[in-house]
N, CA, C and O atoms as a Tripos MOL2 file, in Angstrom:
@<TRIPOS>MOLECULE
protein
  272   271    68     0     0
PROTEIN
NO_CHARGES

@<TRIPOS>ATOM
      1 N          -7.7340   98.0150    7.1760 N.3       1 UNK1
      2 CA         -8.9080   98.8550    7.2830 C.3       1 UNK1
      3 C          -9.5040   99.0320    5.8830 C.2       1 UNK1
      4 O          -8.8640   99.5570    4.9710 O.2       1 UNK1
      5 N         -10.6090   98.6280    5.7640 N.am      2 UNK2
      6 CA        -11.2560   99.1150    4.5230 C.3       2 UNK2
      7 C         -11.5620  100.2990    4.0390 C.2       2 UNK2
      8 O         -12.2990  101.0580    4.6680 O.2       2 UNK2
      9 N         -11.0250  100.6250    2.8290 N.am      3 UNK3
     10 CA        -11.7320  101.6550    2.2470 C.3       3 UNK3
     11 C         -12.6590  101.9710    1.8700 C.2       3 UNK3
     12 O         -13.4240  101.0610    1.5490 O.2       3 UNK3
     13 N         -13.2070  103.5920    1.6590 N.am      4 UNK4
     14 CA        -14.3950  104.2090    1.1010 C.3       4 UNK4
     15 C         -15.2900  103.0340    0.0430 C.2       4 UNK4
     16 O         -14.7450  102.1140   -0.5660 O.2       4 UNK4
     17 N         -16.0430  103.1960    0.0330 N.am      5 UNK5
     18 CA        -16.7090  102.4060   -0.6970 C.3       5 UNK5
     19 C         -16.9690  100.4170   -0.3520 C.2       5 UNK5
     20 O         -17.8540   99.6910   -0.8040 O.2       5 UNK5
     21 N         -16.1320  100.1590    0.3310 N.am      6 UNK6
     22 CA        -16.0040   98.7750    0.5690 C.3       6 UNK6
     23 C         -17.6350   98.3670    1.2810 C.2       6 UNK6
     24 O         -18.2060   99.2240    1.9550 O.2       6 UNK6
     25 N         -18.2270   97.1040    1.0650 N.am      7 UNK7
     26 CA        -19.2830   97.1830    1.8220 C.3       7 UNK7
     27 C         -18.8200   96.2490    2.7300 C.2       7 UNK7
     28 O         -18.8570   96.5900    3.9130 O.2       7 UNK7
     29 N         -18.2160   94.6960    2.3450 N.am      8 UNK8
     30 CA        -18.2200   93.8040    3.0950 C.3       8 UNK8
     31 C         -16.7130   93.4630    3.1840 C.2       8 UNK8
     32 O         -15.9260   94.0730    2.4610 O.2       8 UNK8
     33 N         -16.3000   92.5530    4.0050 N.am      9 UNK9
     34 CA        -15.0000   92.3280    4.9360 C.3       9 UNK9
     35 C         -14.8010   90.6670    4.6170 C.2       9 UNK9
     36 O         -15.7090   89.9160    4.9720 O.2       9 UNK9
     37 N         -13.7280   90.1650    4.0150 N.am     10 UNK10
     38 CA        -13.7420   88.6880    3.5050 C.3      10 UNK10
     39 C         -12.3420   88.3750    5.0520 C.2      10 UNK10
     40 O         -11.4690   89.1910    5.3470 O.2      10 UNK10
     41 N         -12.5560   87.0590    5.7220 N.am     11 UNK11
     42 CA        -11.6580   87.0990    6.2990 C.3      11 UNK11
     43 C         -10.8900   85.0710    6.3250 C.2      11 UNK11
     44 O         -11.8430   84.3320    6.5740 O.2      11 UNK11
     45 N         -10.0630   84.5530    6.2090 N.am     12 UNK12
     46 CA         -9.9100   83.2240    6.5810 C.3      12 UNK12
     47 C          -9.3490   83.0450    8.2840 C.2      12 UNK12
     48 O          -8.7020   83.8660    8.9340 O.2      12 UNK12
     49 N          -9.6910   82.1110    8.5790 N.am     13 UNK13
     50 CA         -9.1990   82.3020   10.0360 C.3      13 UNK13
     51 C          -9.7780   81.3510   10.8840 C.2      13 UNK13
     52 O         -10.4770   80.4850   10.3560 O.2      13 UNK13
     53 N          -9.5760   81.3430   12.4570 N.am     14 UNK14
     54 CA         -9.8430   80.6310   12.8740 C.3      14 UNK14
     55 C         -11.1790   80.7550   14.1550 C.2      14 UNK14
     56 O         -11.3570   81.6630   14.9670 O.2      14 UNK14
     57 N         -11.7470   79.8480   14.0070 N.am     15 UNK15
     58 CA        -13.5010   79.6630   13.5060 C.3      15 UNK15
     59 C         -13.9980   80.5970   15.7600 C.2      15 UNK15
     60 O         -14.9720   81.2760   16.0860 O.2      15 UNK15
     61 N         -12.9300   80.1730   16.5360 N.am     16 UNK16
     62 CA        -13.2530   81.1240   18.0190 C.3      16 UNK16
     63 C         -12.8480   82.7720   17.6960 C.2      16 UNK16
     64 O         -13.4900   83.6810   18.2200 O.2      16 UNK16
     65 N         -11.8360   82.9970   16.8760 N.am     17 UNK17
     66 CA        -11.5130   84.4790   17.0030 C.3      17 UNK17
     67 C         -12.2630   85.5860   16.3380 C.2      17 UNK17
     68 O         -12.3910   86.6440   16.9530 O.2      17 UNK17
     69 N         -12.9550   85.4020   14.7090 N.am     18 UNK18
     70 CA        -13.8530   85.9770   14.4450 C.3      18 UNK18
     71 C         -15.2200   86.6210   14.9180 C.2      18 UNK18
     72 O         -15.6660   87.7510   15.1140 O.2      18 UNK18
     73 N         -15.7400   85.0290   15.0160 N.am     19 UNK19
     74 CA        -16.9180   85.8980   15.7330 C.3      19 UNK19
     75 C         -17.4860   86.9500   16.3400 C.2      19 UNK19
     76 O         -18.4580   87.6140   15.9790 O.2      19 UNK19
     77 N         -16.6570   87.0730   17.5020 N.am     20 UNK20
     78 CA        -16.1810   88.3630   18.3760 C.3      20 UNK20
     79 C         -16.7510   89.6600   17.6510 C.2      20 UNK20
     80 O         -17.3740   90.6100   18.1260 O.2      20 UNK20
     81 N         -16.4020   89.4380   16.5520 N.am     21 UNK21
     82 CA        -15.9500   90.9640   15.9530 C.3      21 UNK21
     83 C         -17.6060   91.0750   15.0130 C.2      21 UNK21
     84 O         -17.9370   92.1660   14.5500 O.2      21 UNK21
     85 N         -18.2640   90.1720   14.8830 N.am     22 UNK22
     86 CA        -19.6440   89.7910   14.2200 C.3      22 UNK22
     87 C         -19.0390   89.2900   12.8930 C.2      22 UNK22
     88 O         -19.9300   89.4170   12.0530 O.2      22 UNK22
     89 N         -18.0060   88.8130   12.3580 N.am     23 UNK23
     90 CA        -17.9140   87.8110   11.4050 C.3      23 UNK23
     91 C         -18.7310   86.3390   11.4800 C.2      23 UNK23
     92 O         -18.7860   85.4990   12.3780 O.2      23 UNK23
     93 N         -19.3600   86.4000   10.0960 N.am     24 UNK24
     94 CA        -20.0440   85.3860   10.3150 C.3      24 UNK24
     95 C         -19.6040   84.2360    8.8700 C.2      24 UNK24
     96 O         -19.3170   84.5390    7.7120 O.2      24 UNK24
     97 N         -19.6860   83.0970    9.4210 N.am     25 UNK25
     98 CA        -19.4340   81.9370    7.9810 C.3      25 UNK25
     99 C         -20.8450   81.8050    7.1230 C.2      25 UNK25
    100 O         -20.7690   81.3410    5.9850 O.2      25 UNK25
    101 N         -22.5560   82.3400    7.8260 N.am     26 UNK26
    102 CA        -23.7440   82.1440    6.8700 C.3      26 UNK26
    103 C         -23.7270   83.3360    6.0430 C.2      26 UNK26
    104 O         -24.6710   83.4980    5.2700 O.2      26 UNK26
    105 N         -22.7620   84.2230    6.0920 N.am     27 UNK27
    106 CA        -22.9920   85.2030    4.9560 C.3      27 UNK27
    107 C         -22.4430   84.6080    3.7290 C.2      27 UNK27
    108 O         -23.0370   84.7320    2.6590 O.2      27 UNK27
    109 N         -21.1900   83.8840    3.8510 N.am     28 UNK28
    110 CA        -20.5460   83.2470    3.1670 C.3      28 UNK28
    111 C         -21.2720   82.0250    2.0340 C.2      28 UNK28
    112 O         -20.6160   81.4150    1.1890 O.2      28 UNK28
    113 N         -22.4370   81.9010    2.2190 N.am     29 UNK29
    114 CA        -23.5150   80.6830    1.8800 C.3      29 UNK29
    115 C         -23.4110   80.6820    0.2530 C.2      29 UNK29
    116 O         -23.1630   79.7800   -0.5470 O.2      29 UNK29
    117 N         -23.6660   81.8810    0.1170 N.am     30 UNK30
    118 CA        -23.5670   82.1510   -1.5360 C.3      30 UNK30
    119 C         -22.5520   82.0250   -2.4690 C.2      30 UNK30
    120 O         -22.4410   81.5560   -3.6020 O.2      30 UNK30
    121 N         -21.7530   82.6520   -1.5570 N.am     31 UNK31
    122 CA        -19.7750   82.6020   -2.4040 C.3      31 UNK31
    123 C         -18.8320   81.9010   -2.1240 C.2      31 UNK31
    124 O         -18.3020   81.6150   -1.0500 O.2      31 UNK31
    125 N         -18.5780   81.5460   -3.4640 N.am     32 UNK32
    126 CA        -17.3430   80.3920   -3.9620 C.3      32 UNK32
    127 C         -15.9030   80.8590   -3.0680 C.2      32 UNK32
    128 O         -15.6850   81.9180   -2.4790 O.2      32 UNK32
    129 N         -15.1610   79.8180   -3.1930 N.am     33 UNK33
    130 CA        -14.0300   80.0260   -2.9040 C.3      33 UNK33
    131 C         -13.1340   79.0460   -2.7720 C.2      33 UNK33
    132 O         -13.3870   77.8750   -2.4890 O.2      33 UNK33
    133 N         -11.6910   79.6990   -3.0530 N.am     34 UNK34
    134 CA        -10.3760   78.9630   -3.3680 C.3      34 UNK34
    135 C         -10.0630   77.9000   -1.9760 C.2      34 UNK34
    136 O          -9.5230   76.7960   -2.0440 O.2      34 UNK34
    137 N         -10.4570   78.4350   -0.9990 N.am     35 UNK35
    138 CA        -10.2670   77.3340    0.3210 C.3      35 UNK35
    139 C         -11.1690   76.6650    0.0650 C.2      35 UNK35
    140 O         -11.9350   76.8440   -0.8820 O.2      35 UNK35
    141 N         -11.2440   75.3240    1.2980 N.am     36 UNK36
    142 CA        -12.0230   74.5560    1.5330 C.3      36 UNK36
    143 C         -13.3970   75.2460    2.1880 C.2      36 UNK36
    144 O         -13.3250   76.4330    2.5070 O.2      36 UNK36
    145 N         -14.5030   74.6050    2.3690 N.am     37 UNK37
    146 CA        -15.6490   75.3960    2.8390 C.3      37 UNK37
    147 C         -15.1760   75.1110    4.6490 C.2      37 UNK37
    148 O         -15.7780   75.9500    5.3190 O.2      37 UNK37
    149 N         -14.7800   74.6940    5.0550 N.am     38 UNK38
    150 CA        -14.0130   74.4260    6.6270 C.3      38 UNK38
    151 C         -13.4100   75.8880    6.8810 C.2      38 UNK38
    152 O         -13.7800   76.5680    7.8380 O.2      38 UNK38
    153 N         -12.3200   76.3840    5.8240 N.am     39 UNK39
    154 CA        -11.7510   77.2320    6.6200 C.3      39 UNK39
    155 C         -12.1040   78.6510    5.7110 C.2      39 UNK39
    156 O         -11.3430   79.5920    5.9370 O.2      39 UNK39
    157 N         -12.7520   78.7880    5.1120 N.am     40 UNK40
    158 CA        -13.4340   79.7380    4.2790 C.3      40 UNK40
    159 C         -14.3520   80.2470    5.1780 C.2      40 UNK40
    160 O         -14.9490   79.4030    5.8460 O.2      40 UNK40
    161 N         -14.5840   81.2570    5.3420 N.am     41 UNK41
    162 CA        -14.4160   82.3870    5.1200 C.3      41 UNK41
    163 C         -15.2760   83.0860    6.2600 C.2      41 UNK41
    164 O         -16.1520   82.4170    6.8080 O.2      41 UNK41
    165 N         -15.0740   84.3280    6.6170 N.am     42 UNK42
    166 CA        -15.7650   84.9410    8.1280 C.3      42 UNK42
    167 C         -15.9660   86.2360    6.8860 C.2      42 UNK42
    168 O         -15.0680   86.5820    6.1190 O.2      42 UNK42
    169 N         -17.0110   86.6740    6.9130 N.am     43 UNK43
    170 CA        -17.6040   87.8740    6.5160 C.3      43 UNK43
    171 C         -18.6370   88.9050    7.4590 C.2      43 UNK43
    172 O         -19.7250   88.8520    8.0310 O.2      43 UNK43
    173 N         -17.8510   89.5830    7.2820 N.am     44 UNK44
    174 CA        -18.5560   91.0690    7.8900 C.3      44 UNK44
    175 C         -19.6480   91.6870    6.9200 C.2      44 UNK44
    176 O         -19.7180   90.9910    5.9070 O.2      44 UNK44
    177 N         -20.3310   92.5270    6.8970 N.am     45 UNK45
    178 CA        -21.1100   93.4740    6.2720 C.3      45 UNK45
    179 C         -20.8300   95.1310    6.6890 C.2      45 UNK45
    180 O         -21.2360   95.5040    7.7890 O.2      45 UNK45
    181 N         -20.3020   95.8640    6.0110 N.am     46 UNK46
    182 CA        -20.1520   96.8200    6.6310 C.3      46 UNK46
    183 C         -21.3390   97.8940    6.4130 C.2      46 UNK46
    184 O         -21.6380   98.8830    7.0820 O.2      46 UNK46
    185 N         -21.9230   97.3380    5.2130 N.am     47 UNK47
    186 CA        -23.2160   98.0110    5.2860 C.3      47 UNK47
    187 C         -24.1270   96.6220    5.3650 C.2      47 UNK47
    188 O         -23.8550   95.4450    5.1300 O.2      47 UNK47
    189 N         -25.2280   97.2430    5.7670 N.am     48 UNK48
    190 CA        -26.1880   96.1410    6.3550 C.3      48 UNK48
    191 C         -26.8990   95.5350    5.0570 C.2      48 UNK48
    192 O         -27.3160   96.3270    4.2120 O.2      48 UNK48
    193 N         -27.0270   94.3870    4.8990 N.am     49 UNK49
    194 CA        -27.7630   93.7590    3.6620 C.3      49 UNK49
    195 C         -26.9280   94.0700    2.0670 C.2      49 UNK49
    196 O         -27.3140   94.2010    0.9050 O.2      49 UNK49
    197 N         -25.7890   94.0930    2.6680 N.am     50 UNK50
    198 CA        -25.0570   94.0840    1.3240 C.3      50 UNK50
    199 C         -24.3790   93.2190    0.5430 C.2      50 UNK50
    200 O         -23.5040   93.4330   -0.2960 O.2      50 UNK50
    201 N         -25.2400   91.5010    1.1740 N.am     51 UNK51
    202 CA        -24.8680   90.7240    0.8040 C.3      51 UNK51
    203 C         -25.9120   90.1060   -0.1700 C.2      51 UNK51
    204 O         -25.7490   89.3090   -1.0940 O.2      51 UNK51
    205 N         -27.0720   90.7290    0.3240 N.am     52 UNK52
    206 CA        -28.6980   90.6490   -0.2650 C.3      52 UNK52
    207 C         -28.5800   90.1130   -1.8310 C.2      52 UNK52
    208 O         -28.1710   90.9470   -2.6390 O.2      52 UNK52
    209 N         -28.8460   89.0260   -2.2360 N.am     53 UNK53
    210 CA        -28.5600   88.9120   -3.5520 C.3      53 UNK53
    211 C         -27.3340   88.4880   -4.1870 C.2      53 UNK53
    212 O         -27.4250   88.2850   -5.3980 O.2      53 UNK53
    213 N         -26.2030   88.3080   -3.6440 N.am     54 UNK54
    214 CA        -24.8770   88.0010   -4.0380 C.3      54 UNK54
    215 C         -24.5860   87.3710   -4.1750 C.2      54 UNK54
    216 O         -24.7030   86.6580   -3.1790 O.2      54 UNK54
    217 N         -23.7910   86.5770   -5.4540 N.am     55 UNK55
    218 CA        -23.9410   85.2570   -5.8180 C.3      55 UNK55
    219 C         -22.6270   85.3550   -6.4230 C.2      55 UNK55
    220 O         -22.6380   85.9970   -7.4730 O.2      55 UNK55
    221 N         -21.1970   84.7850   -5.9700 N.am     56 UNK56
    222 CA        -20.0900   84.7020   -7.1360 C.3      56 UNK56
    223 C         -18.9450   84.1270   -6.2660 C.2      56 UNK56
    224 O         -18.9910   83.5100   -5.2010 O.2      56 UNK56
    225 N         -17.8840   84.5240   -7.0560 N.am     57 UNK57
    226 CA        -16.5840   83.3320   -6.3030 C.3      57 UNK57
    227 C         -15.5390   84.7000   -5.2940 C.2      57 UNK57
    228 O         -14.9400   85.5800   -5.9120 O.2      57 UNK57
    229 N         -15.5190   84.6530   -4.3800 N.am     58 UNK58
    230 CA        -14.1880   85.5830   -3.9960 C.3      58 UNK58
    231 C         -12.8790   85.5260   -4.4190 C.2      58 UNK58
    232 O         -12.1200   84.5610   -4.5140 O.2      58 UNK58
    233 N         -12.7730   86.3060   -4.5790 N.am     59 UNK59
    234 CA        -11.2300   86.4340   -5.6260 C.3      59 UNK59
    235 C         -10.7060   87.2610   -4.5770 C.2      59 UNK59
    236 O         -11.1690   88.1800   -3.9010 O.2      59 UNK59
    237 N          -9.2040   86.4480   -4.6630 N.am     60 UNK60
    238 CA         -7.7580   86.8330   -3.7870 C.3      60 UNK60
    239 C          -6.6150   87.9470   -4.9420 C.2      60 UNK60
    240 O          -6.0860   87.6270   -6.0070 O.2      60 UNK60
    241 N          -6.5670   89.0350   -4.3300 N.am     61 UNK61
    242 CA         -5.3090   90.3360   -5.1680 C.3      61 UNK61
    243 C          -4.1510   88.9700   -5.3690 C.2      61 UNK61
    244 O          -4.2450   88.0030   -4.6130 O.2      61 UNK61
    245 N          -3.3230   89.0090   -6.2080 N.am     62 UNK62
    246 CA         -2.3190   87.9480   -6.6470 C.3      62 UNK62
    247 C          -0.7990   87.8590   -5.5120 C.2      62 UNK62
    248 O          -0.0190   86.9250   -5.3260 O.2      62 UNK62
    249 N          -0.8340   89.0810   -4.9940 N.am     63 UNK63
    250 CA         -0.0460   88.9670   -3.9060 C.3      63 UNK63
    251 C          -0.2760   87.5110   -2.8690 C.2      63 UNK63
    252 O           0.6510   86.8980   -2.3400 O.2      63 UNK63
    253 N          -1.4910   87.2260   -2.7710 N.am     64 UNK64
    254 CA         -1.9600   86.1580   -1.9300 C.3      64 UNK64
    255 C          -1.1040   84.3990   -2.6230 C.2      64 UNK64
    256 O          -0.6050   83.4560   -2.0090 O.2      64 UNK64
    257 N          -1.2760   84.6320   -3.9300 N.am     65 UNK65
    258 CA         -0.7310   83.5460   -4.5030 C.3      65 UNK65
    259 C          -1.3840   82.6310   -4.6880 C.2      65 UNK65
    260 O          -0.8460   81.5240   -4.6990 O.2      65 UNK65
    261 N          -2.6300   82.7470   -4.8750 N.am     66 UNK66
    262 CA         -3.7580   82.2370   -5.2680 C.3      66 UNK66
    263 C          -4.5030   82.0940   -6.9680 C.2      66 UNK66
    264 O          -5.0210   82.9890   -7.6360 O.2      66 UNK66
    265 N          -4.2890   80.4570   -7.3480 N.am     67 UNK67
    266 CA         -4.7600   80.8960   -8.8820 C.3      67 UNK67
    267 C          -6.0730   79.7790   -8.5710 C.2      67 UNK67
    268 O          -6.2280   78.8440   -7.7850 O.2      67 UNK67
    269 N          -6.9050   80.4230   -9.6370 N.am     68 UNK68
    270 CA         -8.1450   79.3480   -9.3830 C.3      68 UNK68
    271 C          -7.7320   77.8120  -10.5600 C.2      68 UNK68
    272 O          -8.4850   76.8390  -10.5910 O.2      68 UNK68
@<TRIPOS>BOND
     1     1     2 1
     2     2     3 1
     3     3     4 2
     4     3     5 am
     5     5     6 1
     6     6     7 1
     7     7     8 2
     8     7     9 am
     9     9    10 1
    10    10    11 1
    11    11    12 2
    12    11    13 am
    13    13    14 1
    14    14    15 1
    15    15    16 2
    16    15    17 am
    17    17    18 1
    18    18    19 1
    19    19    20 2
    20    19    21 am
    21    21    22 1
    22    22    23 1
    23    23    24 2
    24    23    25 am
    25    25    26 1
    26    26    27 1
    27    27    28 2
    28    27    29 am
    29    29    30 1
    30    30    31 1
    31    31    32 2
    32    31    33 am
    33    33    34 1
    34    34    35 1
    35    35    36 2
    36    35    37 am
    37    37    38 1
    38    38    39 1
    39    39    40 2
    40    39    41 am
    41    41    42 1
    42    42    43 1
    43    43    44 2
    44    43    45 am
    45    45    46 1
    46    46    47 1
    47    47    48 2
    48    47    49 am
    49    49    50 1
    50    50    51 1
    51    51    52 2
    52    51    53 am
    53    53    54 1
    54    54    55 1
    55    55    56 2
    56    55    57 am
    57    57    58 1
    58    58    59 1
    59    59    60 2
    60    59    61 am
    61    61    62 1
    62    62    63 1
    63    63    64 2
    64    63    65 am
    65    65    66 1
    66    66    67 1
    67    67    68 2
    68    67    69 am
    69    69    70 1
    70    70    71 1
    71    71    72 2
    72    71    73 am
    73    73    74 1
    74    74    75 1
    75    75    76 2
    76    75    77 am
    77    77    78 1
    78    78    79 1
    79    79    80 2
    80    79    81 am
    81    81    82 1
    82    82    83 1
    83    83    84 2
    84    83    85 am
    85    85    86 1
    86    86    87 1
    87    87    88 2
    88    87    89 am
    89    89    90 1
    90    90    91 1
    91    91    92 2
    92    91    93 am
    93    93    94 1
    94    94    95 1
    95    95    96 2
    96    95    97 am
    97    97    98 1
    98    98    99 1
    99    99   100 2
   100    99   101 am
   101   101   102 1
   102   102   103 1
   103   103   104 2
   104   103   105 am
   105   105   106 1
   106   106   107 1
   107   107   108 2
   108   107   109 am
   109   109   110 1
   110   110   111 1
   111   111   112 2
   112   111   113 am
   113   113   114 1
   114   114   115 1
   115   115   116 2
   116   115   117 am
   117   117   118 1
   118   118   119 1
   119   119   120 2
   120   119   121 am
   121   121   122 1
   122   122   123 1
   123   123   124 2
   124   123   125 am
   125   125   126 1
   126   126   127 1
   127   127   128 2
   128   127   129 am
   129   129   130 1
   130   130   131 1
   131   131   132 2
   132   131   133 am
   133   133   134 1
   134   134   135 1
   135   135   136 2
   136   135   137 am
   137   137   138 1
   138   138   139 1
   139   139   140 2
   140   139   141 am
   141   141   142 1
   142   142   143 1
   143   143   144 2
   144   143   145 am
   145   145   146 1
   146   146   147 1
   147   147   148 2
   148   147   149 am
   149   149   150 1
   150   150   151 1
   151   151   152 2
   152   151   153 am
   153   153   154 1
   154   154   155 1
   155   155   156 2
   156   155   157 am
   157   157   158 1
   158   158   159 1
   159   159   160 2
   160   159   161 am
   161   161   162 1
   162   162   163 1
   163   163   164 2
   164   163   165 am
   165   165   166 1
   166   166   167 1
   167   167   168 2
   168   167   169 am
   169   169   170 1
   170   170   171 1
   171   171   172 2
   172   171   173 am
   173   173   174 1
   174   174   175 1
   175   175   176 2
   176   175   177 am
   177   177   178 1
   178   178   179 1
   179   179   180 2
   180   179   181 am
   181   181   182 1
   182   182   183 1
   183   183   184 2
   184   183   185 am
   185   185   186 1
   186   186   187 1
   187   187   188 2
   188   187   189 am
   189   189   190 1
   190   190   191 1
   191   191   192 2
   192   191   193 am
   193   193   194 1
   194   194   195 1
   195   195   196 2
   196   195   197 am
   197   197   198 1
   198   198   199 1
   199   199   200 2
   200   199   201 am
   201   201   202 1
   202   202   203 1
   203   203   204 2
   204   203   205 am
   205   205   206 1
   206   206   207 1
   207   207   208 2
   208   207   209 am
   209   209   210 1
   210   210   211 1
   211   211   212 2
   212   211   213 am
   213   213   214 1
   214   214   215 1
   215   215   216 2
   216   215   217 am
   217   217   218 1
   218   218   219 1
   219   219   220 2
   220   219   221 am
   221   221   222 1
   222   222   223 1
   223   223   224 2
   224   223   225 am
   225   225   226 1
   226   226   227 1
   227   227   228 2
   228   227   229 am
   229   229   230 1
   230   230   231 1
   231   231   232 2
   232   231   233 am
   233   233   234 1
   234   234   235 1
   235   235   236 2
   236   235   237 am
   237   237   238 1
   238   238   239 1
   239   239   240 2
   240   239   241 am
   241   241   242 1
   242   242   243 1
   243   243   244 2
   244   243   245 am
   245   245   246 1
   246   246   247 1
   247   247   248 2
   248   247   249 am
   249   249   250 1
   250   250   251 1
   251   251   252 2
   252   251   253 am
   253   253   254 1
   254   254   255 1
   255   255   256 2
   256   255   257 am
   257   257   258 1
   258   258   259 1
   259   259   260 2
   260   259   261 am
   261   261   262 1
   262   262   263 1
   263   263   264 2
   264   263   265 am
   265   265   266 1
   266   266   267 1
   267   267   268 2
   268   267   269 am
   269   269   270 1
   270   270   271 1
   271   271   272 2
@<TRIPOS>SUBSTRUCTURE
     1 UNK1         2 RESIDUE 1 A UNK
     2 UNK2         6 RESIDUE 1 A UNK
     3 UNK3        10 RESIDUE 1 A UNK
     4 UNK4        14 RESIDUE 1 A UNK
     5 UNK5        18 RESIDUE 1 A UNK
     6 UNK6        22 RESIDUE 1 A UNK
     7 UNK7        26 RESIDUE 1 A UNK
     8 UNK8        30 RESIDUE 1 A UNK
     9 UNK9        34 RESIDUE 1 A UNK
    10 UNK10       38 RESIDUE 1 A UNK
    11 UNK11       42 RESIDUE 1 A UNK
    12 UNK12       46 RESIDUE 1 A UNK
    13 UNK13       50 RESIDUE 1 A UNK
    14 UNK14       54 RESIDUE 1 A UNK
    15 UNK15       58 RESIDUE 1 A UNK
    16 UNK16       62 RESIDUE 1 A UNK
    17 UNK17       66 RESIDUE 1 A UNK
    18 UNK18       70 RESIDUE 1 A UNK
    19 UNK19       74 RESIDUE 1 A UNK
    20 UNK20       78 RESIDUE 1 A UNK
    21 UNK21       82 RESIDUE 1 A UNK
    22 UNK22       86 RESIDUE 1 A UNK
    23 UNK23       90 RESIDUE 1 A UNK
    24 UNK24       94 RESIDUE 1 A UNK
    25 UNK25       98 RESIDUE 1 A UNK
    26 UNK26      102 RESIDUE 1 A UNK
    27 UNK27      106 RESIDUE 1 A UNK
    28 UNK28      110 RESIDUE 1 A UNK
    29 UNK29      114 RESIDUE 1 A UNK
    30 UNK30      118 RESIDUE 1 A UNK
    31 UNK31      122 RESIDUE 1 A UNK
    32 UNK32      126 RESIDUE 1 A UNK
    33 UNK33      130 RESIDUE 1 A UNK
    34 UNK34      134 RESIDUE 1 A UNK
    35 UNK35      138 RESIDUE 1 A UNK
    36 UNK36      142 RESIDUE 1 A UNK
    37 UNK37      146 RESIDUE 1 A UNK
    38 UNK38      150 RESIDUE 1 A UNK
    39 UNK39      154 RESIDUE 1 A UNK
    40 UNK40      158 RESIDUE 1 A UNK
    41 UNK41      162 RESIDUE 1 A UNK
    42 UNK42      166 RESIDUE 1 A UNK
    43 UNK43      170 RESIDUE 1 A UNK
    44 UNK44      174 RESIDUE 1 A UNK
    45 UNK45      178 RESIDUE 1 A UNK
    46 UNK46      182 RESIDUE 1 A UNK
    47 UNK47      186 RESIDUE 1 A UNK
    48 UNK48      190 RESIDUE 1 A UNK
    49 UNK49      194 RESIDUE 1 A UNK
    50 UNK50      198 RESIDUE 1 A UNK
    51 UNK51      202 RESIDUE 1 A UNK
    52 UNK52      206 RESIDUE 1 A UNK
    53 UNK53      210 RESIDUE 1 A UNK
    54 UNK54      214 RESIDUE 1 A UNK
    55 UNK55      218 RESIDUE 1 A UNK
    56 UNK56      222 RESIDUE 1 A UNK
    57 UNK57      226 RESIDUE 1 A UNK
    58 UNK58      230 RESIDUE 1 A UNK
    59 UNK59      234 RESIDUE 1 A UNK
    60 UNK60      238 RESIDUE 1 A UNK
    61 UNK61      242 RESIDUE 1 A UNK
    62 UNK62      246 RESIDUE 1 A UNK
    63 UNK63      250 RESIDUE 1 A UNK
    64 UNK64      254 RESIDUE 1 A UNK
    65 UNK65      258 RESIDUE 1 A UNK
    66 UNK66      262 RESIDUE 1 A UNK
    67 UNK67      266 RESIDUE 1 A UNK
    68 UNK68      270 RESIDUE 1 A UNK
């Protein structure tokens, strides 16, 4: 569950189960990332248009085990 302040929701997964929930892969258009663009990435907005402008790489907490 996201916390206070969070706007948007980064998710990897598989491409029938997201949707559902309004995860979408065209929010994703702008931002980089450590996966392949195949299984990258389902994004939510939890506030509306808070992707408006966003341009950078998603970064994984190190628990994930992820180095760029």
């Amino acid at each position: 569950m996201p916390g206070p302040g969070h706007k948007i929701v980064v998710v990897v997964g598989h491409p029938q189960y997201y949707p559902r929930f309004g995860f979408s892969p065209q929010l994703a258009a702008n931002l980089a990332s450590p996966f392949s663009a195949r299984t990258f990435s389902w994004l939510l907005e939890l506030v509306a248009v808070a992707l408006a402008g966003v341009k950078g790489r998603v970064q994984y907490p190190p628990p994930f085990g992820i180095s760029d």
